[in-house]
Backbone bond lengths (Angstrom), bond angles and torsions (degrees), N, CA, C in turn:
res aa  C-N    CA-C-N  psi(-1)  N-CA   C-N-CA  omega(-1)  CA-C   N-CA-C  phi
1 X - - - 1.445 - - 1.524 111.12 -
2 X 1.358 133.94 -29.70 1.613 129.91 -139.80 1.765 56.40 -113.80
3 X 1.682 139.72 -93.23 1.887 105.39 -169.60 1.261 117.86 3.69
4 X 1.319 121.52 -92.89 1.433 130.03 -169.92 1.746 110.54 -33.80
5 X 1.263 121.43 -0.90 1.430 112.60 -139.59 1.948 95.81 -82.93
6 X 1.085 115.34 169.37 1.562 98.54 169.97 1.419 104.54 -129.87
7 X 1.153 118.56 125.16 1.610 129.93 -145.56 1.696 100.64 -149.78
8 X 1.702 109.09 151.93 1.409 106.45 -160.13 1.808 76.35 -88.78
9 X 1.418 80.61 -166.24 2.277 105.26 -157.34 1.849 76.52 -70.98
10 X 1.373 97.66 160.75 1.839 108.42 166.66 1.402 124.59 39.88
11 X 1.898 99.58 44.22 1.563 116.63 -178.36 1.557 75.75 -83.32
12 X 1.349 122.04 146.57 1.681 147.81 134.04 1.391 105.63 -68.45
13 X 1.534 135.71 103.29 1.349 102.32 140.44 1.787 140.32 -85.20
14 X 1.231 139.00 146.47 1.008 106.20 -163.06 2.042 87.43 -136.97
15 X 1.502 92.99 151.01 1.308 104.74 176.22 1.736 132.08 -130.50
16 X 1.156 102.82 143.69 1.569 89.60 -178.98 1.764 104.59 -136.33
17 X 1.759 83.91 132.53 1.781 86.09 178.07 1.672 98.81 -99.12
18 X 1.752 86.80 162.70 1.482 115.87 174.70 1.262 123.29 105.20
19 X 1.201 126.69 147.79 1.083 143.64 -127.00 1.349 97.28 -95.33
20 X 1.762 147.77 -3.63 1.397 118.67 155.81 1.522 105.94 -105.88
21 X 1.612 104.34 132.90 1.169 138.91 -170.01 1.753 114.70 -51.64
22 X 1.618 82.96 -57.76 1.822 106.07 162.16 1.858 122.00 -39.76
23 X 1.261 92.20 -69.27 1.313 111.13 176.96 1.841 125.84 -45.50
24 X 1.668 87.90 -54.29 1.718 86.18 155.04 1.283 119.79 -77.04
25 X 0.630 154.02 -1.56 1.426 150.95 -138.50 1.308 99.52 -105.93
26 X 1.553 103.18 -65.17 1.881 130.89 -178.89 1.766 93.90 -67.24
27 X 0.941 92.36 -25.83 2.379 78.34 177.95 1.185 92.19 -66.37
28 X 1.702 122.17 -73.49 1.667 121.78 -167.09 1.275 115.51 -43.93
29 X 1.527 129.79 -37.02 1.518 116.95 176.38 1.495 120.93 -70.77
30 X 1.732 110.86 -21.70 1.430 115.78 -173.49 2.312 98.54 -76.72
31 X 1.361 92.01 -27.66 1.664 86.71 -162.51 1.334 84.25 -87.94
32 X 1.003 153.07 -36.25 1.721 135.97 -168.55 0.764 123.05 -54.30
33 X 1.477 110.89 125.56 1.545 138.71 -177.61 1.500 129.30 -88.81
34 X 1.920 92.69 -34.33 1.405 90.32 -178.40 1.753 125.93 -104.66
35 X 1.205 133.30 -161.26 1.250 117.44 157.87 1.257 139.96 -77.24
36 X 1.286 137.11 12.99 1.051 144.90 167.97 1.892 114.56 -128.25
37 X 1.321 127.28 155.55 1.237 127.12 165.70 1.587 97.37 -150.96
38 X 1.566 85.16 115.13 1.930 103.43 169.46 1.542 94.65 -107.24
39 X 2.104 98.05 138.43 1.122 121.42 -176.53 1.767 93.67 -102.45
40 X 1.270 103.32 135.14 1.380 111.98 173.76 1.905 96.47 -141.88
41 X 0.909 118.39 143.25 1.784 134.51 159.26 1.136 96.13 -113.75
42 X 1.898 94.35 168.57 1.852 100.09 -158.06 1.554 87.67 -103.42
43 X 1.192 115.37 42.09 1.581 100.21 169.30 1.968 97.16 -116.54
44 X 1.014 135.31 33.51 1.532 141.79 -175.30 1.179 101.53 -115.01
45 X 1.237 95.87 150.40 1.808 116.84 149.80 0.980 120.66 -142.32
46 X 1.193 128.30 158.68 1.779 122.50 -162.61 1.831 95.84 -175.30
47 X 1.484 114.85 171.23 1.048 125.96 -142.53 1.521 95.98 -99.71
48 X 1.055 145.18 156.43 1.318 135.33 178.10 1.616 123.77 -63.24
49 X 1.310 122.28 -23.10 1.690 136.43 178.76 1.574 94.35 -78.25
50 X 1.376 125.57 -27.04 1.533 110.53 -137.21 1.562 90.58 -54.97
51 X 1.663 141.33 -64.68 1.261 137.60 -159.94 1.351 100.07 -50.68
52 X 1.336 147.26 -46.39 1.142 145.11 -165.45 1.518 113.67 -61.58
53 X 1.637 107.11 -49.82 1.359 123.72 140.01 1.480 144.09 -3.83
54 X 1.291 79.24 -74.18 2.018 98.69 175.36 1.385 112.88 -81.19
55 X 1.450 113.57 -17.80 1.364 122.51 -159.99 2.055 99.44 -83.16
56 X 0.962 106.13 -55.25 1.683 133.99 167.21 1.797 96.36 -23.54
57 X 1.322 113.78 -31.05 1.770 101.78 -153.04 1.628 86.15 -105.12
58 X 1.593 127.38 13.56 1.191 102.69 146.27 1.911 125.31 60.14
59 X 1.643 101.00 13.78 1.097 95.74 -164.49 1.662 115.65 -126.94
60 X 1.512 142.11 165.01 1.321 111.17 -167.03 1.464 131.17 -82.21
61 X 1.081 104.50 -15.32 1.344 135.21 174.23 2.051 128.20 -111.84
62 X 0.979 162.10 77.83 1.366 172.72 177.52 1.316 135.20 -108.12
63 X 1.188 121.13 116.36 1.590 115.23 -158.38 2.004 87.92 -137.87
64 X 1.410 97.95 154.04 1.554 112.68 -178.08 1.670 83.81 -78.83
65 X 1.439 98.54 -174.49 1.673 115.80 153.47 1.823 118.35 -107.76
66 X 1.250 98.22 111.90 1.421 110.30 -163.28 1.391 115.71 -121.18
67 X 1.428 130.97 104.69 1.272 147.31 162.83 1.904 136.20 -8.06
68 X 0.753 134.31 110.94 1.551 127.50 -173.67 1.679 77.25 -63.03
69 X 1.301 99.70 152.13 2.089 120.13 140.96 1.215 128.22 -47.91
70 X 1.511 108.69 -42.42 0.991 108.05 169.67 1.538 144.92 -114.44
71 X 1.332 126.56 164.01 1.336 120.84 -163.08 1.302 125.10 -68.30
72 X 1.416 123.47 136.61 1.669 135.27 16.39 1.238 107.17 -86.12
73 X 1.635 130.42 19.99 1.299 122.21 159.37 1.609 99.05 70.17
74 X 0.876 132.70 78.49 1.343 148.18 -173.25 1.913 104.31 -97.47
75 X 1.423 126.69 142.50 0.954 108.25 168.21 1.377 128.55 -71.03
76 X 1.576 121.88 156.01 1.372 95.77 167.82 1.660 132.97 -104.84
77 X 1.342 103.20 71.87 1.456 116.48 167.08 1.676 108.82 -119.40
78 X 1.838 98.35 167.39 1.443 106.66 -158.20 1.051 98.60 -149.22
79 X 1.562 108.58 149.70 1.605 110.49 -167.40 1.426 96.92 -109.09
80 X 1.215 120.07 -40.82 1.698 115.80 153.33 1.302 144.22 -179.41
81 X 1.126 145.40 -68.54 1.444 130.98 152.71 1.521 106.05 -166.62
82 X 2.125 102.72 126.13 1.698 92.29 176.29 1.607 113.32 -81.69
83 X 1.637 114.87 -167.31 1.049 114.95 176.71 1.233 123.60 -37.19
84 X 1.170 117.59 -64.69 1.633 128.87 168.91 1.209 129.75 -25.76
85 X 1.333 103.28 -18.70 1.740 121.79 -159.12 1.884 129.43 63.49
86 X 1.770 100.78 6.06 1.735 100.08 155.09 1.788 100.32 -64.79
87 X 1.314 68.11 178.03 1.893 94.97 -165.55 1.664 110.24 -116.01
88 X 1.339 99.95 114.87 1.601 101.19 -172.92 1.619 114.03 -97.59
89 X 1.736 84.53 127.51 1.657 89.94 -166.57 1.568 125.55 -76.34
90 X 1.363 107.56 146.96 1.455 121.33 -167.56 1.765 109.86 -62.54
91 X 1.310 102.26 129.43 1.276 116.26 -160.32 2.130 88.47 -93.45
92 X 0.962 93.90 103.15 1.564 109.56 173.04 1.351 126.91 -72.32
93 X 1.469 127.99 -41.83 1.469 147.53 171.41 1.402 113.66 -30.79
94 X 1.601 114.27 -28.17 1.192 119.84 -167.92 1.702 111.95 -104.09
95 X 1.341 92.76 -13.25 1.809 92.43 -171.66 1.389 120.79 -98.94
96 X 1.331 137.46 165.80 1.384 164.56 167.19 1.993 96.73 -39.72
97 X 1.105 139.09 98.14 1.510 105.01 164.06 1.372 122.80 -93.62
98 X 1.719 110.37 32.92 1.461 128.26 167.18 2.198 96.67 -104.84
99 X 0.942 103.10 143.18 1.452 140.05 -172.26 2.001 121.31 40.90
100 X 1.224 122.73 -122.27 1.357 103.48 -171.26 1.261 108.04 -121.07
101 X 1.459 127.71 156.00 1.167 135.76 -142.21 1.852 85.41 -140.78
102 X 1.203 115.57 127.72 1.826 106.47 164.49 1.599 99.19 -88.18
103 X 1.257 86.44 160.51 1.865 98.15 -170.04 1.928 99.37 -135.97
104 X 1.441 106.92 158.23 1.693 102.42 -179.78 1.411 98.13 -82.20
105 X 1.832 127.30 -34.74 1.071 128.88 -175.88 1.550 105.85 -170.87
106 X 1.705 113.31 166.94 1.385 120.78 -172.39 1.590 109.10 -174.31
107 X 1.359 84.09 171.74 1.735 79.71 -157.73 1.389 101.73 -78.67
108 X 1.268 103.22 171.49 2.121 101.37 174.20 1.118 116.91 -78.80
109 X 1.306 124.76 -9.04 1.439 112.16 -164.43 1.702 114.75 -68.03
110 X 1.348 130.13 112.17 1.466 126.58 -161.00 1.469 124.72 87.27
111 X 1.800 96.55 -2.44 1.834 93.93 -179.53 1.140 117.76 -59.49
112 X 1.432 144.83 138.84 1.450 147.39 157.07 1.601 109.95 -84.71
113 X 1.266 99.90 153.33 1.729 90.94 -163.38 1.874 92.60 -149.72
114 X 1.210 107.76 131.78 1.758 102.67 164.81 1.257 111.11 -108.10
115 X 1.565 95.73 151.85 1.912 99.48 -150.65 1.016 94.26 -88.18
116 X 1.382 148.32 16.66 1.502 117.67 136.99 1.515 135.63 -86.57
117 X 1.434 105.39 -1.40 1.703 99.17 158.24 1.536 104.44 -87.71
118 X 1.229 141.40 8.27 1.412 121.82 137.52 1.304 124.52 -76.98
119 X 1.796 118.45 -30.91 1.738 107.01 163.99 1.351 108.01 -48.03
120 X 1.199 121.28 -41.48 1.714 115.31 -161.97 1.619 97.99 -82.39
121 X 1.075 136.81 11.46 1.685 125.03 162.21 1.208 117.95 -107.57
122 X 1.185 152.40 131.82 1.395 168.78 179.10 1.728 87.67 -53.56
123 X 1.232 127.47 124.87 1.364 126.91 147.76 1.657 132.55 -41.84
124 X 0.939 152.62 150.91 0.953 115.86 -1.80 1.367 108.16 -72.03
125 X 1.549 126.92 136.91 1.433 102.14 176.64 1.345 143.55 -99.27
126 X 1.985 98.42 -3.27 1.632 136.83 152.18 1.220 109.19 -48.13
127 X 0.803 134.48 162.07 1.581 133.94 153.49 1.265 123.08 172.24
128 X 1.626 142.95 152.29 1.193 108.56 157.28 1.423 106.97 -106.51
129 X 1.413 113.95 165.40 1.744 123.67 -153.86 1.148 105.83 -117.22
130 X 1.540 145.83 177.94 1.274 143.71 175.07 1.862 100.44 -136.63
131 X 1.468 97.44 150.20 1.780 91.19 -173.11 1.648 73.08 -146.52
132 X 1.864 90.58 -177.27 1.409 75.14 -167.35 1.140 132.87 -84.00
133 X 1.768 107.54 -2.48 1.427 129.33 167.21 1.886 108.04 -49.59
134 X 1.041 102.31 -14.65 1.814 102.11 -161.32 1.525 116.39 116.66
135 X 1.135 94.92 -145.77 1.710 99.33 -167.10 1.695 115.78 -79.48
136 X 1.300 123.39 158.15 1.630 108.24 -158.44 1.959 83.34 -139.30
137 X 1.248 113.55 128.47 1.417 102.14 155.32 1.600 135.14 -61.96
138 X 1.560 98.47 162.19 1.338 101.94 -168.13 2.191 125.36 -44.30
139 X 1.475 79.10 -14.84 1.245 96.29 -153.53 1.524 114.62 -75.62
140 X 2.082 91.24 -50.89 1.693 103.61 176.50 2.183 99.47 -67.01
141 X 1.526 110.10 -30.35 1.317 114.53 177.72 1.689 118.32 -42.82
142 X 1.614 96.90 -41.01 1.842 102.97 -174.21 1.546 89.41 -61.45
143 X 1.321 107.65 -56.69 1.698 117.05 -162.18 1.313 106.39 -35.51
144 X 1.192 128.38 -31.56 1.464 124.71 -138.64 1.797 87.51 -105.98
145 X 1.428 119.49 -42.34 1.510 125.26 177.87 1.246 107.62 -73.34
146 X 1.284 144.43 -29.99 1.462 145.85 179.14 1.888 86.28 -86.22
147 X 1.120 125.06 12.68 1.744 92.24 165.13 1.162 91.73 -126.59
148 X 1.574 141.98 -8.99 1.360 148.94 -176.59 1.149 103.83 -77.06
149 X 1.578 105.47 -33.40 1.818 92.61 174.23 1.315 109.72 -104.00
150 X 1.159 122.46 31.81 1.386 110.70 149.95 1.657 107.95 117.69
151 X 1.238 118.52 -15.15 1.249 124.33 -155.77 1.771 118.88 -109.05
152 X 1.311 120.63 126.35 1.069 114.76 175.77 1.607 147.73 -48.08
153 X 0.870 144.85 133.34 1.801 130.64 -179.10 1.664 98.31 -100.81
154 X 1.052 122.66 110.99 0.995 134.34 155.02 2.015 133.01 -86.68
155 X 1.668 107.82 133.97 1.690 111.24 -167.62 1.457 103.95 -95.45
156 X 0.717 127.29 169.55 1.639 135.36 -171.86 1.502 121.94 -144.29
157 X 1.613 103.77 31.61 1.613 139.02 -149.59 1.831 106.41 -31.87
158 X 1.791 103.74 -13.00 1.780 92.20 -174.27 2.012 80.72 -129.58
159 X 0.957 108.88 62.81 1.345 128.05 128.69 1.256 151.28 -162.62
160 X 1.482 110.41 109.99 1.830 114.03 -148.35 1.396 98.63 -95.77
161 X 0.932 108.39 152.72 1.796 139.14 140.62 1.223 118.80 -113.54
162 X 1.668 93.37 133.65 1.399 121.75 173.54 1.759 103.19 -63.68
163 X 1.342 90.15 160.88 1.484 124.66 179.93 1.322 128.63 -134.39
164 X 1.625 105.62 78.07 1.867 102.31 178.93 1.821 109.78 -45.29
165 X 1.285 95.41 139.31 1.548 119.85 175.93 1.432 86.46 -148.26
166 X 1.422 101.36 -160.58 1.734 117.11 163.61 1.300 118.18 -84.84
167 X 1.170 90.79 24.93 1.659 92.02 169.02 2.150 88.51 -172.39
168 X 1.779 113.25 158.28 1.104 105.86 168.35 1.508 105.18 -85.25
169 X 1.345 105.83 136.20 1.624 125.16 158.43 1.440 108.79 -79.93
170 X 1.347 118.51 132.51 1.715 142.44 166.42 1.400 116.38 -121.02
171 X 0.668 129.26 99.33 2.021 123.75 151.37 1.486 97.94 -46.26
172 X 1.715 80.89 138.06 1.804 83.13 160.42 1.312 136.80 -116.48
């Protein structure tokens, strides 16, 4: 799939095996060279433009719209956080799914990121976080440090990535 991919001249891809998420995660930001770092896991699929895609909006923060695994497969974007500290999901019905949408938080899968809103975060910048709901993945965790420092998360509502489950998940 990442062959097929359509990527500007002197894309690096870079990969890390094994099973903590964190751990790779914080290698790829320490080895990056260039200005951008897209998070992909090998459980995605996505269309061959999508990086070219996300890349276009020019912005510091960008994430596709990408599916939970599980059912009803809900997207995973968020409009923002209740008392508790769960994350209340972004009510879509109402929006444009032509250009960018700001979001309170979203999952990584497809996030685009410019490497200077990782200079501006204290390392580690993986992590998993605790709210008062309990434990939060690494992912909604970045979300929460990329808005602490100041910086927007932006949705990209008409470009999806798939989501291996037992079956592929699509937004439509």
């Amino acid at each position: 799939a990442l062959s097929c991919l359509d990527k500007p001249a002197g894309t690096r891809l870079l990969f890390s095996m094994g099973r903590n998420i964190c751990s790779n995660a914080n290698r790829i930001v320490r080895e990056m060279r260039g200005e951008w770092l897209w998070l992909l896991g090998d459980d995605h699929v996505f269309h061959p433009d999508i990086l070219m895609r996300l890349l276009e909006h020019d912005v510091d923060v960008v994430v596709p719209v990408c599916l939970m695994r599980q059912h009803p497969f809900p997207p995973v974007l968020y409009a923002g956080e209740g008392d508790d500290g769960s994350h209340i999901p972004l009510d879509m019905t109402e929006l444009s799914p032509e250009g960018l949408h700001t979001v309170h938080a979203a999952g990584g899968a497809g996030m685009l990121v410019k490497r200077h809103v990782f200079d501006a975060i204290e390392p580690p910048w993986f992590e998993y976080g605790q709210a008062d709901g309990g434990r939060i993945g690494e992912d909604l965790n970045i979300g929460r440090k990329i808005r602490e420092a100041g910086f927007t998360i932006h949705a990209d509502l008409g470009t999806p990535i798939g989501h291996i489950s037992t079956i592929a998940v699509w937004p439509k």
